[in-house]
Structures are given as structure tokens and as C-alpha cells.
C-alpha positions in Angstrom: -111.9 13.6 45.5 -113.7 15.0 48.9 -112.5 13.4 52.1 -115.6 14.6 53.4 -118.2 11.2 53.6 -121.9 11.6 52.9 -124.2 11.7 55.9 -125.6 8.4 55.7 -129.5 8.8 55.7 -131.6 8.5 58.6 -135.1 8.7 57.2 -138.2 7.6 59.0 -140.2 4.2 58.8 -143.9 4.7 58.5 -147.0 2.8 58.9 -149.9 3.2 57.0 -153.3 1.9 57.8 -155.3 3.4 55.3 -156.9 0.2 53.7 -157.8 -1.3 57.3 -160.0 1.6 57.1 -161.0 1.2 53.5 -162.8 -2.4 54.6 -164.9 -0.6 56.8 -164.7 -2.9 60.0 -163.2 -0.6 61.6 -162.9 3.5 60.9 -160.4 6.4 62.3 -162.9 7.3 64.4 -162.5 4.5 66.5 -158.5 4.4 66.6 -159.4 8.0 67.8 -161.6 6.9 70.4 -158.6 4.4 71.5 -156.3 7.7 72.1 -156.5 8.1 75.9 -156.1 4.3 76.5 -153.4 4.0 74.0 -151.5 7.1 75.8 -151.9 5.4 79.1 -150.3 1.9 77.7 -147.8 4.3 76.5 -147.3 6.0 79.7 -147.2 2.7 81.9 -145.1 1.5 80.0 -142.7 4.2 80.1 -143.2 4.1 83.7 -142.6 0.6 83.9 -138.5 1.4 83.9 -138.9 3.9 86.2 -140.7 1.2 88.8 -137.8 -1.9 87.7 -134.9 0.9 88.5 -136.4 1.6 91.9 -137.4 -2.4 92.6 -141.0 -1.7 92.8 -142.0 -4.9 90.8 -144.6 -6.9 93.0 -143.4 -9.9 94.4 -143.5 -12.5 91.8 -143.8 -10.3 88.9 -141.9 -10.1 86.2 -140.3 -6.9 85.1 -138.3 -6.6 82.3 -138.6 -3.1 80.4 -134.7 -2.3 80.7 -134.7 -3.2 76.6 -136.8 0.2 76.2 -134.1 2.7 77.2 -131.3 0.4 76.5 -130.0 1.6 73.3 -130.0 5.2 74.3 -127.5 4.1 77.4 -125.5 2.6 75.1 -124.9 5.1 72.7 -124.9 7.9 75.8 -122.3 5.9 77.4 -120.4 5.4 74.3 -120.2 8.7 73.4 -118.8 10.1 77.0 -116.3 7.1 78.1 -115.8 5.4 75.1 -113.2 3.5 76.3 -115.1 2.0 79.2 -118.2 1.7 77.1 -120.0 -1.5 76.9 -120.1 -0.9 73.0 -116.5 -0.5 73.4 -115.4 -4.0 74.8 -118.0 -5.8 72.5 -116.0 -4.5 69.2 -112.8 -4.6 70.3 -113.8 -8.5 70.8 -115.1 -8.1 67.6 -112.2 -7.3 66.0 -110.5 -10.1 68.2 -112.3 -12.9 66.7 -112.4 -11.3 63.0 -108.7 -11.5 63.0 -108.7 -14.9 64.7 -111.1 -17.2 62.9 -112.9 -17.3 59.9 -116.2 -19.0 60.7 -118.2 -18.0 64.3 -121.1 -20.4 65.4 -123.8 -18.8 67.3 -125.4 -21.4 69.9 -128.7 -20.0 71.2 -132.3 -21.0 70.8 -135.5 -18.4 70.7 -134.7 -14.8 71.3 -131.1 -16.1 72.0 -130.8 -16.2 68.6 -133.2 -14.9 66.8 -132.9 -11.5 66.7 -129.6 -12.1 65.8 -130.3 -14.0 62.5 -132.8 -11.2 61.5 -129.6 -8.8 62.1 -127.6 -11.0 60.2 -130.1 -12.0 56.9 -131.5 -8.1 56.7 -127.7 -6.4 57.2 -125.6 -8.4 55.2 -124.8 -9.7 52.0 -128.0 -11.9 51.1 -125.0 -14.9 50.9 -122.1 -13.5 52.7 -121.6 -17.0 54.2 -121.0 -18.4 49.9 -118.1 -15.3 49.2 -114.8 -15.5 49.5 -113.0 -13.9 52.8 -112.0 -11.1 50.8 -115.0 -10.4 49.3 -116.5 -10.1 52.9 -114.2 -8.2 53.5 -112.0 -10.3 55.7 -115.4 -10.9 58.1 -115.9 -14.4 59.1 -119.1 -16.5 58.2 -121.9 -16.8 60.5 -124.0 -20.0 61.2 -126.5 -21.2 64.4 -127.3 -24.2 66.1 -128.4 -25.1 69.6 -131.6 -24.3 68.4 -133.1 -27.3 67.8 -132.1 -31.2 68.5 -132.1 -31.9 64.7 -129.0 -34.6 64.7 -128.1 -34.6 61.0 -128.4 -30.4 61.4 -125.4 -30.3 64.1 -123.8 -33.3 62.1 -123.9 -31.1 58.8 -122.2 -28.2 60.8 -119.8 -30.3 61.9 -118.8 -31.4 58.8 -117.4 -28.0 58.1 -115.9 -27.1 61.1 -114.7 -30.2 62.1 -115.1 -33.4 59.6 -114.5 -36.6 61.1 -111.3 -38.3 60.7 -109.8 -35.3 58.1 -106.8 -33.1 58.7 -107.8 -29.3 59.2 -104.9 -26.9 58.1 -104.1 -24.6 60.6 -104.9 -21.4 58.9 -107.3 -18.8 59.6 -109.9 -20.3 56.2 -109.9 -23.0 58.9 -110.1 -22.0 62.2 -113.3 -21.2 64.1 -114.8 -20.1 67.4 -118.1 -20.6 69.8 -120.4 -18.1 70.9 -123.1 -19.5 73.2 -126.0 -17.3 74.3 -127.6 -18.5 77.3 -129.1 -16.1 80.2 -129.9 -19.3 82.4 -127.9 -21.7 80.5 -129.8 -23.9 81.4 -131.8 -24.6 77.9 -131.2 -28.3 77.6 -131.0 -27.7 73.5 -128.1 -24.8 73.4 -126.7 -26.8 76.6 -126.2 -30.0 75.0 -125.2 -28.4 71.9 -122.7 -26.5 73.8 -121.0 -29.9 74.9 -121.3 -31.3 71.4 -119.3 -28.1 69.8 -116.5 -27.7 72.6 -115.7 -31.5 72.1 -115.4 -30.3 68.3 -113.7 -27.4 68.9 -110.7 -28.4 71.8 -109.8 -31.4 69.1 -109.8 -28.7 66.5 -106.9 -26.8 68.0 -105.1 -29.9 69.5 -106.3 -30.2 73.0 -104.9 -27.1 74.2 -107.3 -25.7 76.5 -106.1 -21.5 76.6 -106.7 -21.7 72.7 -110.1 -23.2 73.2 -110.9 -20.5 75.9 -109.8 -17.5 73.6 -112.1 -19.2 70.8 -115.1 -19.2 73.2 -117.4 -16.4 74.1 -120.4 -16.5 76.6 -123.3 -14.0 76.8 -125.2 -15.2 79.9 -126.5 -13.5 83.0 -124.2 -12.9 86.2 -124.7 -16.1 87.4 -126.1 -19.8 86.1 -124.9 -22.7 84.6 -123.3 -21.2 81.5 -121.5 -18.2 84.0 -119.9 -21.3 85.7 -118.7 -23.4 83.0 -117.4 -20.1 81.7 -115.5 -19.3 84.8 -114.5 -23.4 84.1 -113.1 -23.1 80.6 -111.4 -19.5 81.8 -112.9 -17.6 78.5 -111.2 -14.0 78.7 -114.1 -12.0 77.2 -118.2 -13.2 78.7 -120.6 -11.0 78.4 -123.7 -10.3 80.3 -127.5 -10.1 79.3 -128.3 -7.1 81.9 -130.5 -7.4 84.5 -134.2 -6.3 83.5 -133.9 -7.3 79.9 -135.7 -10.8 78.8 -134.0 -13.5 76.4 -136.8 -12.0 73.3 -136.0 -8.7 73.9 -132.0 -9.1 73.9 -131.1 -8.2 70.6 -129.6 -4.7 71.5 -127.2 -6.4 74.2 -124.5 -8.6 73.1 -126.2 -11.1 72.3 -127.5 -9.2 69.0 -124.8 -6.6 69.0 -121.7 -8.3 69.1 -122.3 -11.3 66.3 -123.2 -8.7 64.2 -120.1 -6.2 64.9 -118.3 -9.6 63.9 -119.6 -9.7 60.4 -119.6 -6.1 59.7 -122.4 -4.7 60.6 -122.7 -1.0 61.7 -123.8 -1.8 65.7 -123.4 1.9 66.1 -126.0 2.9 63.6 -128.4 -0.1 64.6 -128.7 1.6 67.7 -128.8 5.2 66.6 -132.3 3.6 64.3 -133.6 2.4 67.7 -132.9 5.3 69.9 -134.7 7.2 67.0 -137.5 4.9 67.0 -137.7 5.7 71.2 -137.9 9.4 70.7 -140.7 9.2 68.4 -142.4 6.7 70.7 -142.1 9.1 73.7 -142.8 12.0 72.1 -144.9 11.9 69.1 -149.4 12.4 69.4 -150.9 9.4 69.0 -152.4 10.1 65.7 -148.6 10.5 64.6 -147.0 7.7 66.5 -146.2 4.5 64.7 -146.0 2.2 67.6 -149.2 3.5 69.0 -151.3 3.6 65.5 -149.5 -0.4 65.0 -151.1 -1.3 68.4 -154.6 0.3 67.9 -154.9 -0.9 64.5 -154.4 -4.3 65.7 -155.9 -4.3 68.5 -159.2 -2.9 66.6 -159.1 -5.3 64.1 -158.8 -8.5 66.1 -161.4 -7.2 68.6 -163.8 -6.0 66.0 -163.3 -8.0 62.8 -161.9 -11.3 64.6 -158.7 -10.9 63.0 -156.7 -13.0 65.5 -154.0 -13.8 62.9 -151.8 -11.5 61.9 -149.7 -12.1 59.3 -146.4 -10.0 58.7 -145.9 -10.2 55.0 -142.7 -9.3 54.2 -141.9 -7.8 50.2 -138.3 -8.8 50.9 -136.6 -12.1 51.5 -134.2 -10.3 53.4 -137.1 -9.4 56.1 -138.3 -13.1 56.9 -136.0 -13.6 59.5 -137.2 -10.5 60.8 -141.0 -11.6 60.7 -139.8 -15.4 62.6 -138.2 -13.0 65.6 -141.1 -11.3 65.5 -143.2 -14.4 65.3 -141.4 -15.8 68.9 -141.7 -12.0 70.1 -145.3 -11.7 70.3 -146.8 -15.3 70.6 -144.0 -15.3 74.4 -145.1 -12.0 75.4 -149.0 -11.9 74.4 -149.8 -16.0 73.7 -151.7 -15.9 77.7 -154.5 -16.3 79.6 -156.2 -17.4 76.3 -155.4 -14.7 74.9 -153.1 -13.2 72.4 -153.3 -12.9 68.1 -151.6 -16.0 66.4 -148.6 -14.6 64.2 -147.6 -15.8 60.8 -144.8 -14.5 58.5 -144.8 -14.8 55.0 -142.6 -13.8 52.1 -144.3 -12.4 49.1 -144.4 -13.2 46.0 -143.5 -16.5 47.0 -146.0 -17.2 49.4 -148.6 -16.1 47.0 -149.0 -18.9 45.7 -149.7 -21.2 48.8 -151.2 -18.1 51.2 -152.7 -15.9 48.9 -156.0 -18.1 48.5 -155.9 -18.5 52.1 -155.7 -14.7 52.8 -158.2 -13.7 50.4 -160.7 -17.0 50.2 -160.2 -18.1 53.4 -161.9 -17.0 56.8 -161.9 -13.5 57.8 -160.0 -13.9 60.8 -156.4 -12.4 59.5 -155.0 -9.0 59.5 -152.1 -8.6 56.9 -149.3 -5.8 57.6 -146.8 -5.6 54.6 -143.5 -4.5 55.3 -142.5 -2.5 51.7 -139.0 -1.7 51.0 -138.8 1.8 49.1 -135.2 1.5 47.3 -133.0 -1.7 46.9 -129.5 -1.4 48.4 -128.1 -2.4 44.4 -128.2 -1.2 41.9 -131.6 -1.8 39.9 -131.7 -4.9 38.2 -134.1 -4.5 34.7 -135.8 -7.4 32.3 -133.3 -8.2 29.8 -133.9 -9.2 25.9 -133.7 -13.0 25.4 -131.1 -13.6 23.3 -130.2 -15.1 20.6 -131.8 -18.6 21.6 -135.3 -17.5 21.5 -138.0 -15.2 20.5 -140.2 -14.0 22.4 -141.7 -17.4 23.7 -142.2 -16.6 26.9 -144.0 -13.8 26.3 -142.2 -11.2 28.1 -140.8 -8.3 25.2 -143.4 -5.8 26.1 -141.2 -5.9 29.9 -137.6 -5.7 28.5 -136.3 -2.5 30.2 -138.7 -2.8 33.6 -136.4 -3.0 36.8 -137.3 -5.8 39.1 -138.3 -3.3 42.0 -141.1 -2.1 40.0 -142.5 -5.8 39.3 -142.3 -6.2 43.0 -144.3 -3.1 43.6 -146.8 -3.6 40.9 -147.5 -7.4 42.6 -147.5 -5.3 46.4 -150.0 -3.0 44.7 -152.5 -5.7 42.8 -152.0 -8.1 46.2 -152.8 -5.2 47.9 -155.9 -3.7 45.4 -157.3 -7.2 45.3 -157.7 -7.9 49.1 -159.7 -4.3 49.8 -162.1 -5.5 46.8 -162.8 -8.3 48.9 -162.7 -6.2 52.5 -159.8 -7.8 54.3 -157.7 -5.5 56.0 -153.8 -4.8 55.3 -151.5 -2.1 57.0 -148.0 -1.4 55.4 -145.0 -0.8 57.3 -142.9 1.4 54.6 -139.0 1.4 54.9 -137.3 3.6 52.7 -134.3 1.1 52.5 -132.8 -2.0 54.1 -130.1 -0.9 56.3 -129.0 -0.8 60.0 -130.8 2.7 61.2 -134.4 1.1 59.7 -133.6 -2.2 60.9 -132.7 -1.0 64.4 -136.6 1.4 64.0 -138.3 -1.7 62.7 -137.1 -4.2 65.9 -137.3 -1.2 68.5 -141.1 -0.5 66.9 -142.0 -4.0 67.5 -140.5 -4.5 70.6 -141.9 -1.4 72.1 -145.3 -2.0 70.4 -145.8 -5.9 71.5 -145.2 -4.1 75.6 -147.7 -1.2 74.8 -150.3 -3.9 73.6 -149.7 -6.1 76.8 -150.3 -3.2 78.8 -153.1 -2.3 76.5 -155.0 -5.2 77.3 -154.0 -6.1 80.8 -151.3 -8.8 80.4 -148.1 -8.8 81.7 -145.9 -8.7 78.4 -142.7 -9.9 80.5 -144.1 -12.6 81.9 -142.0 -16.1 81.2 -142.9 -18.1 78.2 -145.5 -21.1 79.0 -142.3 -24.0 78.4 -141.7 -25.4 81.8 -144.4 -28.0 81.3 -142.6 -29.3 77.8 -139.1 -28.7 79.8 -140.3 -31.2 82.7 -141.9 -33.9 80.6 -138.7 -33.7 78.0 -136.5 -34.2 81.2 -138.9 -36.9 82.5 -138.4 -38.8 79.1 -134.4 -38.1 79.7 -134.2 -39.1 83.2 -137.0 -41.5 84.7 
């Protein structure tokens, strides 16, 4: 047998527009016309790390475009002083925790968390939290909170980590640790959850507070109120969110990269599908550039056909937690000024039947981009005979023998057929497969699309998220 391993592949993702056009609201001609503007968002925002690197943001602006070159850095540095890298340090701590505990709680809220769940659900086992440690190959489980202030939620987490008034074993099936992923840490929900889970956690392994420590990992900026209760607990391995990268566009730092390292996910790869995605960005025409084509065709179609809903449709249950990150993504950086499309993520087929009337009945205001899966990462599952029990009841002997990727991509392709007979407008966003270097593309092509589209229209896509009026009036209810 050849030690020499397969190159994994590293094929493209591609978007397809072709039945936008097809409705005729809005033709090539006029994505064409949108080339010099589209090249100048490009190029701004290209320029926009040049001008954060030499502190030329205006005075109360918000500049955060360090995301864009980020993964290129990483894998740069890795490659020259590996052991000094960043990636380095976050999978040897990694490694720490797999061999330490069998169950890690992320404690984050919006793009603290998010693009780490989309990470997790589209890279691993669909239930690698329901197999047996050896069977996930000795990688702990994975679960969030701090997300929401949903009592029973935090109370049902607790009742596996930590049941009330049970004796936990002391073994590894048993033993579990915190990371909490705050750049302020000041988010009242991870904050409070924070408290909630420590409590949980220093009973868990007796009251000894160097255990607790060693089970507790920060990612948080330089300073804040989660860098100084860090500093307080004396945790051995923090991390930081860099300077110049904003909480929704922190996936490729550790707050995405080292969960995900923990369960077994190829970090390295994730980044190499980015980094990709960048050089196509940079360097590709217009006419050939994904990111740019994404943006026009949107842009088009919500200022032409009043399609200010866009709806990611996702052919995979494994995307959806791709399309909420997303979701959070664009509605922070765009949702200004009155402005801004209104996102939506479905998963289809299921959401056929309570969308599909609404997408093709309903007002003409939404633009549909699919994202299609070419292969499965299993083997092919196909239609089986019934058995002994039955025959042919349900009507289904003329299928036996059809593998349950074809099915899918016959419903994309009648879902699909049927909307153009009725003109409304769907894109596709093809990955060949569903694995870490088109995952990394597919969140680097979104990130780097939603900035190009801000720029596009004249909005700052950095800017802070419009909370602080919910944040004083919750702490107004909380402290009179």
C-alpha cells in the first residue's frame, strides 16, 4: 500500500446567475455597466487595510478590514516560524483540551459564535455530539450557550455537565471545560452565562481553582472585562481577537479556529479555502470574479426588481448554520441608514413546504441564491425495495435504485425551473463538496462580498451594530 496520501482537492466554488438574467429584470448588460464601480468597491476595499495598518481611519470611524488578509498571515506565518505561529499555540491548546476533557462549551453570542457553529454543523459528523468518543475519534463534543437568556436552555446544559445533586466520576467521559468568546466582554448574555458555567464548573472539579483555570479559555481583546477576569481566574492559554477584526468577522481568529481544531477539523485547510478565495478576489476581471458578480447581481436586483429579501437557500442541512452566520453578517454590516436587504435562510426541501408559496406566490420582492452541493461526503445512499411487509403501496418501485443526491437535484432543478416560469430570480452558489477548503471559500466569499457591497453603496460595513439602545433599556429594567 502507497505511503504517498492523495492531494486532497481544492476545486473552485462558483456562482451562477444565469436565471436572474433569464427573468429579464435585469440583463448582463447591466452587471457589465456596474464593472468600473464594482472594481472601485473592490479596490477601496482592498485599500481599506492598507489605510487601518497606517492609522488613517477618520476620527470616529470604524475600521475593521484586518479579516481580509488575515488568513494569508496566518498560513504565511505558519509556514516560516511554525513554532511561534499563532496557528501554532491555538492547536497545541487544542490538543490540550482534547486530551483533557470530553465535552467543550462555547459561550459567545452573534459572530462570537456563530461562525463557529457553521464551522462546526458543515465540517463535522452531522451528529458527532450523539457517537461515542471513539467514534469521534477521541474529539470532545461541542455545545453553545451565552447566546441567549433562555433559562431552561442553560438549565438543560447543565444537566449534562453538571446535574444537580449527582456524583460526576472523575474520568475524562466526564470532565469538561469553558471557552468564552467575548472581544468586550462586556455582552450582558455571554457575561452572565459566564458566571452561571464557572459556578458549575469549579464545583465540578472540587473547588480547586488551578484545575478550573486550565479548564478555561478566553478569546477576548487585549483589554476589557473578560481580559481581567481572565488575568483573575489565572487561565494559562487566552487568546486575542486582533486588533482591526470585528466580532462577525472573527471566524478565522481563534474564536472560529480553535473550537474547531478541538473537534477535528482541518484549521489549516479552512484557511488555505479562504486564502484561495482572496486571490481570486484580488486578482480575477470582474466578469470572472465571484465576489464581485455576487454583489452586482444583488445589488441589481434589489435596486431594479425591489428584491430586498434575499433568501440563502441552502440544498444541505449541513449549510443552515452557515446561512444564520450569514444572516447576522449582513443585516450588522448593511441593516443602516434605512438601508440594507433583509436576509432569510432556508433549508430546502424542507422549507418547501412553508416558503415555497411564499417565494413563488408571494410579492416579488425576494432574490433566492441556492447554495448546491455537487458530491456528498458518503457514500451514495439509493431507494431501496420495500420488503417483505408491503407492495408497492407507497408507490415508489419505479425509484428503487435512484441515489438520494439525484432526488435532491431533481427537486433543486424543478424548484428552480418553476420559479423562472414565474420570473423570480435565483443565483446558485455551486460547491463541488462539503469540506474545509469550500467552507473556508464560501465564508471568505461572503465576508469579502458583504464589505465590497458596503463600499458599493456608500455605507460603512464596519460600523457597530445598532444594539446600544436595546443594551441601555435591558440594563435600565436590570438596575433602576
Amino acid at each position: 500500500m502507497s505511503v504517498v496520501r492523495p492531494k486532497p482537492p481544492e476545486d473552485p466554488i462558483q456562482y451562477d446567475a444565469a436565471a436572474v438574467f433569464a427573468t429579464g429584470g435585469i440583463d448582463r448588460q447591466s452587471l457589465h455597466a456596474l464593472t468600473p464601480a464594482l472594481d472601485a468597491a473592490r479596490g477601496e476595499s482592498l485599500a481599506d487595510v492598507d489605510r487601518w495598518r497606517d492609522g488613517g481611519a477618520q476620527p470616529g470611524e470604524v475600521l475593521d478590514p484586518a479579516f481580509i488578509d488575515l488568513p494569508d498571515r496566518l498560513l504565511a506565518d505558519y509556514m516560516t516560524r511554525r513554532p511561534e505561529s499563532e496557528l501554532h499555540t491555538i492547536l497545541g491548546t487544542a490538543k490540550r483540551l482534547r486530551d483533557a476533557v470530553d465535552r467543550v462549551i462555547v459561550l459567545g453570542i452573534g459572530g462570537s459564535y456563530m461562525g463557529t457553529r457553521a464551522l462546526f454543523e458543515a465540517c463535522c459528523h452531522p451528529f458527532h455530539n450523539e457517537l461515542p468518543r471513539g467514534e469521534r475519534g477521541g474529539r470532545p463534543r461541542l455545545s453553545f450557550e451565552g447566546f441567549n437568556m433562555d433559562n431552561d436552555s442553560a438549565h438543560g446544559l447543565l444537566d449534562l455537565v453538571a446535574p444537580a445533586g449527582a456524583i460526576v466520576p472523575d474520568d475524562l467521559l466526564h470532565r469538561w471545560a469553558i471557552l468564552v468568546v467575548s472581544k468586550s466582554g462586556g455582552t450582558l448574555e455571554t457575561a452572565a452565562a459566564t458566571r452561571l458555567f464557572l459556578d458549575a464548573l469549579l464545583k465540578n472539579v472540587g473547588g480547586d481553582v488551578k484545575m478550573l483555570a486550565d479548564r478555561v479559555v478566553p478569546i477576548t481583546g487585549q483589554s476589557g472585562k473578560l481580559a481581567s477576569l481572565a488575568k483573575a481566574i489565572g487561565c494559562p492559554d487566552v487568546f486575542d481577537i486582533p486588533d482591526g477584526v470585528g466580532g462577525r468577522f472573527s471566524v478565522f481568529t481563534a474564536v472560529g479556529l480553535l473550537p474547531a481544531s478541538i473537534v477535528g477539523i482541518d484549521i489549516v485547510r479552512l484557511l488555505e479555502g479562504a486564502a484561495a478565495m482572496n486571490r481570486r478576489f484580488r486578482e480575477a476581471p470582474v466578469a470572472d470574479n465571484p465576489v464581485l458578480q455576487y454583489v452586482g447581481v444583488s445589488h441589481l436586483a434589489e435596486e431594479r426588481m425591489g428584491a430586498t429579501i434575499r433568501v440563502l437557500s441552502s440544498w444541505s442541512n449541513r449549510l443552515e448554520a452557515v446561512g444564520l452566520w450569514y444572516d447576522q453578517l449582513l443585516s450588522e454590516s448593511l441593516g443602516k441608514h434605512e438601508k440594507g436587504a433583509t436576509p432569510l435562510t432556508t433549508v430546502t426541501t424542507r422549507d418547501l413546504h412553508s416558503r415555497g408559496q411564499q417565494h413563488q406566490e408571494g410579492r416579488r420582492d425576494k432574490l433566492i441564491t441556492n447554495l448546491l452541493v455537487g458530491e456528498p461526503r458518503r457514500d451514495r445512499l439509493v431507494l431501496p425495495k420495500l420488503g417483505p411487509y408491503g407492495h408497492n403501496e407507497d408507490k415508489l418501485d419505479d425509484l428503487v435504485g435512484t441515489a438520494w443526491p439525484d432526488m435532491l437535484t431533481a427537486a433543486a432543478a424543478g424548484t428552480n425551473e418553476a420559479y423562472a416560469q414565474d420570473k423570480r430570480p435565483t443565483a446558485d452558489i455551486l460547491l463541488p463538496r462539503i469540506d474545509e477548503h469550500t467552507v473556508g471559500q464560501l465564508l471568505q466569499m461572503l465576508m469579502l462580498a458583504t464589505v465590497v457591497e458596503g463600499r458599493l453603496v456608500g455605507t460603512n460595513p464596519y460600523g457597530q451594530p445598532g444594539v446600544e439602545a436595546y443594551k441601555s433599556l435591558m440594563m435600565k429594567r436590570l438596575r433602576p
